[in-house]
N, CA, C and O atoms as CSV, one atom per row, in Angstrom:
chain,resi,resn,atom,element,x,y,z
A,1,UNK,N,N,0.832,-1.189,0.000
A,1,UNK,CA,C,0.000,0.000,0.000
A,1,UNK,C,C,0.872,1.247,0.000
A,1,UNK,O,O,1.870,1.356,0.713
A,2,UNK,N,N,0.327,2.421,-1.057
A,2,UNK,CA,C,1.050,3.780,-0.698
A,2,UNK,C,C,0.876,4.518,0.367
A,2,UNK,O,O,-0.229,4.666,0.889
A,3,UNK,N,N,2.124,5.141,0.860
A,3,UNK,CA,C,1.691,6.183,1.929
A,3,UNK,C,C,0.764,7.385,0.728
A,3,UNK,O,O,0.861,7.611,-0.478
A,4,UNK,N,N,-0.053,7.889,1.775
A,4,UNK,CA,C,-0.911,8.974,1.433
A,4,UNK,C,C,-0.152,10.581,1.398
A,4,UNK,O,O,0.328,10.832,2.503
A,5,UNK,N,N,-0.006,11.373,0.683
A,5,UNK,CA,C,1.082,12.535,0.606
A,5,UNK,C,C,-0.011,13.743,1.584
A,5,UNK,O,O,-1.104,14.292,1.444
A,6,UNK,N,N,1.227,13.686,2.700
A,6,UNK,CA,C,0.560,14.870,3.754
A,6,UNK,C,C,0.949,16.127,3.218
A,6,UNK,O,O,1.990,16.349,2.600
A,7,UNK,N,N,-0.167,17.129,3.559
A,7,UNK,CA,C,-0.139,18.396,3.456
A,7,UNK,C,C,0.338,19.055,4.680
A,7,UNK,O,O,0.210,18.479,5.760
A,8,UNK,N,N,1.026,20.539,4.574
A,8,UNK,CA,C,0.807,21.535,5.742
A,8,UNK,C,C,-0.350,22.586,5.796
A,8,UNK,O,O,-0.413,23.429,4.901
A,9,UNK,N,N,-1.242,22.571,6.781
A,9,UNK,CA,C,-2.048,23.660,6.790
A,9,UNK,C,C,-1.493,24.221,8.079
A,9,UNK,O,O,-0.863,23.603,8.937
A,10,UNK,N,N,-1.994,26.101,8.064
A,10,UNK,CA,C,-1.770,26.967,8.764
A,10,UNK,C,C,-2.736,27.571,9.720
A,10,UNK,O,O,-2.900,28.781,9.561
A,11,UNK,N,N,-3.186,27.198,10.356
A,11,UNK,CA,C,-4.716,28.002,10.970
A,11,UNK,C,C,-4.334,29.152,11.672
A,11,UNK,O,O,-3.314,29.058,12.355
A,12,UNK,N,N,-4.804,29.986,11.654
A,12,UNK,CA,C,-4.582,31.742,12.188
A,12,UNK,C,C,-5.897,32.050,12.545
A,12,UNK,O,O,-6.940,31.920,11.904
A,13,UNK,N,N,-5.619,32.617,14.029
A,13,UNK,CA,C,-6.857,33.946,14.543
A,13,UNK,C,C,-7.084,34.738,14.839
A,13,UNK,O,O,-6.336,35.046,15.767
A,14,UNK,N,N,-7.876,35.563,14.608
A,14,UNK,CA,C,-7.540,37.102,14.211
A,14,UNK,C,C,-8.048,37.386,16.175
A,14,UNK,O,O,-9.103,37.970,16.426
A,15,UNK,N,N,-7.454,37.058,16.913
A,15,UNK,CA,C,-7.735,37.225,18.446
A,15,UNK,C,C,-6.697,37.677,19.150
A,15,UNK,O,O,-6.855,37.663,20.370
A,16,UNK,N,N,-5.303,38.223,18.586
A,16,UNK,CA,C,-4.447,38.944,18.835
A,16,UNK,C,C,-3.095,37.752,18.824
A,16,UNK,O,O,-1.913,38.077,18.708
A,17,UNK,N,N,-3.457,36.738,18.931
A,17,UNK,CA,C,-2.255,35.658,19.512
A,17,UNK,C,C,-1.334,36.027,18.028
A,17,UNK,O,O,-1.736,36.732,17.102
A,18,UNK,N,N,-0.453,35.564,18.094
A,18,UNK,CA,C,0.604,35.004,16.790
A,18,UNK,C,C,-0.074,34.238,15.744
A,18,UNK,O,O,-1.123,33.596,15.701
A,19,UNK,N,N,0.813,34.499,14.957
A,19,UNK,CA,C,-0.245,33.771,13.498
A,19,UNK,C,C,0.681,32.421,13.980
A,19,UNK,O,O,1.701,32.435,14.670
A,20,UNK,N,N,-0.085,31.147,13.329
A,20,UNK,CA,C,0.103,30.280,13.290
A,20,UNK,C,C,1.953,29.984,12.269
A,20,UNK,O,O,2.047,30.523,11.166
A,21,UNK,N,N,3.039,29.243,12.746
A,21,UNK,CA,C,3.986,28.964,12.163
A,21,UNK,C,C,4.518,27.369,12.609
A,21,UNK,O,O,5.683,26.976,12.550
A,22,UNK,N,N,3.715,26.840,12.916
A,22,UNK,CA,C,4.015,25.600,13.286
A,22,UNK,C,C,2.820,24.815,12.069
A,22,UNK,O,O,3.212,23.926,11.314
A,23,UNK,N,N,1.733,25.192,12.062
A,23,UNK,CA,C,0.777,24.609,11.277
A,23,UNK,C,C,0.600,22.806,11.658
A,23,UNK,O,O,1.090,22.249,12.640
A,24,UNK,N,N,-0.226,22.160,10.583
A,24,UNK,CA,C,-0.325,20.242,10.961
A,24,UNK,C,C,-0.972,19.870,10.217
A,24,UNK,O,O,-2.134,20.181,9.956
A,25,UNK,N,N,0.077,18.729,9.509
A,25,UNK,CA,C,-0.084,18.061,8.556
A,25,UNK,C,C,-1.408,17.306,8.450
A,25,UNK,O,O,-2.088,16.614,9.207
A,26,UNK,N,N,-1.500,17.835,6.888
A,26,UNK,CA,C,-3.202,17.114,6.709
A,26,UNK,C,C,-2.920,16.169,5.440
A,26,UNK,O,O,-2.031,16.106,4.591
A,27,UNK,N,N,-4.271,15.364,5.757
A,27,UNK,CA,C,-4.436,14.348,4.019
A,27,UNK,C,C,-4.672,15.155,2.779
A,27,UNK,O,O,-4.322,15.066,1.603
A,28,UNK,N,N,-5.398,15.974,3.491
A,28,UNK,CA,C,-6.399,16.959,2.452
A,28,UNK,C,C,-6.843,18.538,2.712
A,28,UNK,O,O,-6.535,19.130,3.747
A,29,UNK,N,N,-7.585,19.124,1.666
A,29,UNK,CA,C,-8.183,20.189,1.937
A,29,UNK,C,C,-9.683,20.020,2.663
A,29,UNK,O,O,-9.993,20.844,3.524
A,30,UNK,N,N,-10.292,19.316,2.430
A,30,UNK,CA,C,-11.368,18.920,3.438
A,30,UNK,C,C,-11.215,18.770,4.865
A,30,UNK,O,O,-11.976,19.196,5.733
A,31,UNK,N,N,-9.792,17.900,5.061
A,31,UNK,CA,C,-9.515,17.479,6.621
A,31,UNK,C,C,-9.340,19.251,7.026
A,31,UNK,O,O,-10.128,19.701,7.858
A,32,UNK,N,N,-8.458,20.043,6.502
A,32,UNK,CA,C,-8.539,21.468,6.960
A,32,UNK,C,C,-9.613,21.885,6.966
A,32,UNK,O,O,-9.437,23.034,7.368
A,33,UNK,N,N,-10.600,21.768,6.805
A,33,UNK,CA,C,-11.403,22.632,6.865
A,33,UNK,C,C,-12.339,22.096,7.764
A,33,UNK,O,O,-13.042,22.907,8.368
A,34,UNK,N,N,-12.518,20.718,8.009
A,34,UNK,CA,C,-12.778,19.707,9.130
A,34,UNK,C,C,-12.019,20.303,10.496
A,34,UNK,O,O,-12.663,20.755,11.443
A,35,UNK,N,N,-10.892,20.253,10.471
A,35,UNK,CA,C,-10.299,20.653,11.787
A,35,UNK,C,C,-10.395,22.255,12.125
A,35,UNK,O,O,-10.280,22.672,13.277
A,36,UNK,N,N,-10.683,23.349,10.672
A,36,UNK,CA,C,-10.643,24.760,10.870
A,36,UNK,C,C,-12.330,24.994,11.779
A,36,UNK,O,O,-12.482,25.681,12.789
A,37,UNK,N,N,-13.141,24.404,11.236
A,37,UNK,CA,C,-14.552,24.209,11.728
A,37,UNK,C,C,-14.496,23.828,13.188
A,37,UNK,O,O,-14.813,24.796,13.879
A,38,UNK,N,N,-14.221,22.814,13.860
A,38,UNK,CA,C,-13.584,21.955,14.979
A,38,UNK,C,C,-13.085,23.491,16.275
A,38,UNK,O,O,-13.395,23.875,17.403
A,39,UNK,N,N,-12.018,23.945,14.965
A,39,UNK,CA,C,-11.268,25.351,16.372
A,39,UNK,C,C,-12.815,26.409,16.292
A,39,UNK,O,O,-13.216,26.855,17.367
A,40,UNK,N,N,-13.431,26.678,15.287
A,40,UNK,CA,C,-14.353,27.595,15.363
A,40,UNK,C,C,-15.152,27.034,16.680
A,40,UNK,O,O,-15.159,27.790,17.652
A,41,UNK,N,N,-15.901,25.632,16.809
A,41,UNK,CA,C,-16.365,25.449,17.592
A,41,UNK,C,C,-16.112,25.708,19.128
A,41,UNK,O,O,-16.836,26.243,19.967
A,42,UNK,N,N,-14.776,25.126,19.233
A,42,UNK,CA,C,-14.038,25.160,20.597
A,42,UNK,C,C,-13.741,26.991,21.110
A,42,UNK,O,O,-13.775,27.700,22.116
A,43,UNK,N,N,-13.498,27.058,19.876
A,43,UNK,CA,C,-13.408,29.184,20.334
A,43,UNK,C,C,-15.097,29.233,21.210
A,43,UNK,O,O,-15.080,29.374,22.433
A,44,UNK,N,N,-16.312,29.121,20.556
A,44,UNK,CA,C,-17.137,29.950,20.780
A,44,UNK,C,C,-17.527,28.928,21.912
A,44,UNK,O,O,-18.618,29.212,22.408
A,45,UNK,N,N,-16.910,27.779,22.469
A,45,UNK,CA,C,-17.750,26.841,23.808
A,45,UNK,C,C,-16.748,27.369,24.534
A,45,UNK,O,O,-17.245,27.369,25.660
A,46,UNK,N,N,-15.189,28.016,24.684
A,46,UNK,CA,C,-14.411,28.258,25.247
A,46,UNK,C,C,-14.395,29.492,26.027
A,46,UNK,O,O,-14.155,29.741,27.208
A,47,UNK,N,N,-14.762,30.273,24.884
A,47,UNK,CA,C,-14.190,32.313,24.928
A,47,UNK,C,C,-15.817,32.675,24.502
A,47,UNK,O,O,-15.856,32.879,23.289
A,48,UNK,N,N,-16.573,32.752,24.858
A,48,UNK,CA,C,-18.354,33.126,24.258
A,48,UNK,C,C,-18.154,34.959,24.305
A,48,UNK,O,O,-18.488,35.911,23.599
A,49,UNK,N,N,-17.546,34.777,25.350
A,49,UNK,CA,C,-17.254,36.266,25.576
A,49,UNK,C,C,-16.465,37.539,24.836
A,49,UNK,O,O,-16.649,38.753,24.918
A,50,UNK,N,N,-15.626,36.840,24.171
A,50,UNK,CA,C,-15.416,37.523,22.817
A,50,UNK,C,C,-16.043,38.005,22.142
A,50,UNK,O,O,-15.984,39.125,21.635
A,51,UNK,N,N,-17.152,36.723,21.994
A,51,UNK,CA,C,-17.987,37.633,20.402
A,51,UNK,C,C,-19.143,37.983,21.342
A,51,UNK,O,O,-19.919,38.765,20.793
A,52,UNK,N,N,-19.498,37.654,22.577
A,52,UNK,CA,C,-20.465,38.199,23.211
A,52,UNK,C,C,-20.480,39.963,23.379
A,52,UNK,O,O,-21.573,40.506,23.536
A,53,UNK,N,N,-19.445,40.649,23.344
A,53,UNK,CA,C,-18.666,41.877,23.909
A,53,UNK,C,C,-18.597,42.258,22.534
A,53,UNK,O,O,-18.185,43.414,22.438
A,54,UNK,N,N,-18.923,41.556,21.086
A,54,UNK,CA,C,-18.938,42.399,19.932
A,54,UNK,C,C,-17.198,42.246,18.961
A,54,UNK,O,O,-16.571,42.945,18.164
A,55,UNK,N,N,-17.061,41.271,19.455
A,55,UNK,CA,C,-15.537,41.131,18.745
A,55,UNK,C,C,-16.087,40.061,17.839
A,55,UNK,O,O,-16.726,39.117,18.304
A,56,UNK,N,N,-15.801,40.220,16.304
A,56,UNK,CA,C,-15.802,39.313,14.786
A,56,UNK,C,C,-14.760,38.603,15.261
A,56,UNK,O,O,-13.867,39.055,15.977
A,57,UNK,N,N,-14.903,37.061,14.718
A,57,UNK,CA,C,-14.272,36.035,14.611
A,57,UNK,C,C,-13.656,35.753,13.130
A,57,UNK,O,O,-14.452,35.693,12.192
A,58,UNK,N,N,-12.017,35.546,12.848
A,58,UNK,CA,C,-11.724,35.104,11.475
A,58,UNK,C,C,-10.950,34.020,11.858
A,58,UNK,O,O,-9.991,34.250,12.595
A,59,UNK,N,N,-11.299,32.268,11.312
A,59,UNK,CA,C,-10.229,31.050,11.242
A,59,UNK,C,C,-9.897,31.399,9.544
A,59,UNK,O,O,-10.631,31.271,8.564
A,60,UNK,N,N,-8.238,31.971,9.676
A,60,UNK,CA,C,-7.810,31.420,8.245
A,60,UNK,C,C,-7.314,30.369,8.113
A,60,UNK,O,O,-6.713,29.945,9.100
A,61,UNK,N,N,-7.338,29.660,7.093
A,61,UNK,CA,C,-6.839,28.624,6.824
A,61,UNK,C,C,-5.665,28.709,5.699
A,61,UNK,O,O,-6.100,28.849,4.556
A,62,UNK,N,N,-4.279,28.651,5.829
A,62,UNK,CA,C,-3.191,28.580,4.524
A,62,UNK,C,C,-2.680,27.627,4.393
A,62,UNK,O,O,-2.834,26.738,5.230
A,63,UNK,N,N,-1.811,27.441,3.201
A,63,UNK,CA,C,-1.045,26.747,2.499
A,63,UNK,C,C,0.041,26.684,2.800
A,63,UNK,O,O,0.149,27.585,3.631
A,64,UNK,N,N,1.284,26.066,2.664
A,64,UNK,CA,C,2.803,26.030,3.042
A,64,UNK,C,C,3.359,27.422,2.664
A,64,UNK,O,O,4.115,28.092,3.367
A,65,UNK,N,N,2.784,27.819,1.225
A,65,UNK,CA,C,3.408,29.311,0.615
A,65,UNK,C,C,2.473,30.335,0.878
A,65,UNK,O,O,2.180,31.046,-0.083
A,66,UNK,N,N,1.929,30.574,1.986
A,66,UNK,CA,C,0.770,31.480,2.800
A,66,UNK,C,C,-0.073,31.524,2.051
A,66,UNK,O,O,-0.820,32.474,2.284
A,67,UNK,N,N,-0.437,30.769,0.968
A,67,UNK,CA,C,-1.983,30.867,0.310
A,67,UNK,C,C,-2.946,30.868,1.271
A,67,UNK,O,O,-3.024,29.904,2.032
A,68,UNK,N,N,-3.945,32.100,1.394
A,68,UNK,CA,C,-4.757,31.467,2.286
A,68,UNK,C,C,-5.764,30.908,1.724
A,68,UNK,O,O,-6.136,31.535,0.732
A,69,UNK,N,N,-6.581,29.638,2.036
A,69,UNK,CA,C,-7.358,28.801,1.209
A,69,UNK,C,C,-8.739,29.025,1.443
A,69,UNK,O,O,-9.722,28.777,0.745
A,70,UNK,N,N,-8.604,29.605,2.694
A,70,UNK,CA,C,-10.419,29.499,2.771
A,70,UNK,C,C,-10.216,30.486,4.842
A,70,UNK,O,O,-9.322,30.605,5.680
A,71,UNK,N,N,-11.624,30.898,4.697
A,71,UNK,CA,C,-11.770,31.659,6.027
A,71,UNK,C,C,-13.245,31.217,6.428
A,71,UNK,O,O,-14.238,30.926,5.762
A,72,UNK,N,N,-13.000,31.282,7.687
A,72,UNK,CA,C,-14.415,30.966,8.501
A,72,UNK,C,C,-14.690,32.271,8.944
A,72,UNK,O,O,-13.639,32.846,9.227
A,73,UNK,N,N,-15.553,32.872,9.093
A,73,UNK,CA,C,-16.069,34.551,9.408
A,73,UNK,C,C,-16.993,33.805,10.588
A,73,UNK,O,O,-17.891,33.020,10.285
A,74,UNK,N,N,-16.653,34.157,12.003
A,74,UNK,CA,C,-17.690,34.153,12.604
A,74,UNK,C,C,-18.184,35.733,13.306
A,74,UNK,O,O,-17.521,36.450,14.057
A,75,UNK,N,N,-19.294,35.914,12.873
A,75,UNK,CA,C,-19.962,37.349,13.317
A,75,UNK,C,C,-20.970,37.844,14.023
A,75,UNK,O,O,-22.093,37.409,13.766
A,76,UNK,N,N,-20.806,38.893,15.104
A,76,UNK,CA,C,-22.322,38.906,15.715
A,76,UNK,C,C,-22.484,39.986,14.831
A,76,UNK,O,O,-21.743,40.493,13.990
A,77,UNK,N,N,-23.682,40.230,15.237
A,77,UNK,CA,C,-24.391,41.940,14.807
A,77,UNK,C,C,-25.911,42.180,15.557
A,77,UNK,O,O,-26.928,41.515,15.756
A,78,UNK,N,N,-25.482,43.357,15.804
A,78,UNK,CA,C,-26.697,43.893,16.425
A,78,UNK,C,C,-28.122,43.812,16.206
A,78,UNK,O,O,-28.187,43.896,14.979
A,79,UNK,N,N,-29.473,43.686,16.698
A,79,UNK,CA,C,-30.361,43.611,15.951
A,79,UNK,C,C,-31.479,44.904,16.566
A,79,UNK,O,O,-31.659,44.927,17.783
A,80,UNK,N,N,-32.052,45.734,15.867
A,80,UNK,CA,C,-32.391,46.554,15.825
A,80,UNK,C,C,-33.582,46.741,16.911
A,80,UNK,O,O,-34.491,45.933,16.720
A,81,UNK,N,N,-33.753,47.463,17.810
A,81,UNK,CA,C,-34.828,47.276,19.145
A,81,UNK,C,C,-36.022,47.134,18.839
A,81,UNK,O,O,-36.507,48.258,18.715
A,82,UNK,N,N,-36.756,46.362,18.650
A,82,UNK,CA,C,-38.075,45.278,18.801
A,82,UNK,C,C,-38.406,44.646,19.287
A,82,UNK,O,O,-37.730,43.728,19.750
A,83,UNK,N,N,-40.069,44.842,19.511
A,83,UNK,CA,C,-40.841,44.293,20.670
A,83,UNK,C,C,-40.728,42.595,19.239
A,83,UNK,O,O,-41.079,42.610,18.059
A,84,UNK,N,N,-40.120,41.415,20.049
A,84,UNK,CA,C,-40.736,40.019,19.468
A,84,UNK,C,C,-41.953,39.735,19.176
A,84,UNK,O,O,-42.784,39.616,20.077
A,85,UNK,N,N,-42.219,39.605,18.112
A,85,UNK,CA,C,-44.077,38.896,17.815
A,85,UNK,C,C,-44.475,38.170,18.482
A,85,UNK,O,O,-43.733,37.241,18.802
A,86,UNK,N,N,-45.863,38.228,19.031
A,86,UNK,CA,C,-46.493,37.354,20.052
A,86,UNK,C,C,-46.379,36.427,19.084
A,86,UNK,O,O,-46.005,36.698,17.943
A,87,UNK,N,N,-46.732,35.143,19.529
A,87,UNK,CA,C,-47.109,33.587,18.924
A,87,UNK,C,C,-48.394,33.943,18.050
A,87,UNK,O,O,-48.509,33.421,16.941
A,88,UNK,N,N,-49.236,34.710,18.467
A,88,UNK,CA,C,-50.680,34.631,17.536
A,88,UNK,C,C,-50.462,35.729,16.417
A,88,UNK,O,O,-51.392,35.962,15.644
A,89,UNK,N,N,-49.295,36.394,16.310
A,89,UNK,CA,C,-48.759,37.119,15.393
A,89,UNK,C,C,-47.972,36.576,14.138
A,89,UNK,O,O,-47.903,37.016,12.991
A,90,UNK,N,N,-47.333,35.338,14.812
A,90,UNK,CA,C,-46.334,34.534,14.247
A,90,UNK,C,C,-47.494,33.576,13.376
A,90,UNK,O,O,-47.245,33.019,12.307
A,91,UNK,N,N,-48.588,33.535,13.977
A,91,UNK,CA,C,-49.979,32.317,12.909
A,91,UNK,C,C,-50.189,32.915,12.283
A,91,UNK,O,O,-50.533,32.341,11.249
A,92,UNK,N,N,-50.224,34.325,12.189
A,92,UNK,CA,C,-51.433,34.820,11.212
A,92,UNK,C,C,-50.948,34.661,9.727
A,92,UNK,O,O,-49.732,34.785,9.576
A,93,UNK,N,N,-51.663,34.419,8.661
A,93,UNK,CA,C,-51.104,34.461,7.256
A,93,UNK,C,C,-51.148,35.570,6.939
A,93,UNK,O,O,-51.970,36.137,7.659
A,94,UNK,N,N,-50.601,36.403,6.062
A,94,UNK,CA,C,-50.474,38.098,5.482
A,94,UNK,C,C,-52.250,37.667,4.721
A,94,UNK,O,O,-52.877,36.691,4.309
A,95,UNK,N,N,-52.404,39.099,4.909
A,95,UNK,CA,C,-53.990,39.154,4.416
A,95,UNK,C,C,-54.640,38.504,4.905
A,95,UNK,O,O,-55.150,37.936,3.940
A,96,UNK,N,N,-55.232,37.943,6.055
A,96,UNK,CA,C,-56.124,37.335,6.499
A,96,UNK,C,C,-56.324,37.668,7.661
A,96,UNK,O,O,-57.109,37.044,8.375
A,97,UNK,N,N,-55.416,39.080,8.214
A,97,UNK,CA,C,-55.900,39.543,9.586
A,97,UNK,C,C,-56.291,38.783,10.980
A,97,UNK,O,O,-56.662,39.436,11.956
């Protein structure tokens, strides 16, 4: 059987630390983006408070020659002051009052 040819990926976060220079070897571009998904998760069960306080989330993901291949954007945003629709607001069909 052949060995399978490993890749280097780079994951970086835009959360002040150091960019990533160690990076870890992958099969693929999927497995990166498998494991870039994975840190998104662990950020927001870890640090909530980051993006709770209004700080944007970026996982880049690069290549050995800093291509970056792909980004995860995680974002809050504000939502504009409104009373929530009652439930019997939420039934009604448009035009039928």
């Amino acid at each position: 059987m052949g060995c399978a040819e490993m890749s280097r990926y780079f994951f970086t976060l835009n959360d002040g630390l150091p960019p990533d220079d160690e990076g870890i070897e992958l099969s693929d571009l999927g497995s990166a983006r498998i494991e870039a998904v994975g840190m998104a998760a662990d950020l927001l069960r870890d640090r909530p408070e980051m993006l709770a306080q209004g700080n944007d989330w970026t996982v880049s993901v690069a290549d050995e020659s800093g291509l970056v291949l792909f980004q995860i954007l995680i974002v809050a945003t504000e939502a504009p002051a409104a009373p929530a629709p009652s439930p019997v607001q939420k039934m009604r069909m448009p035009g039928r009052g």
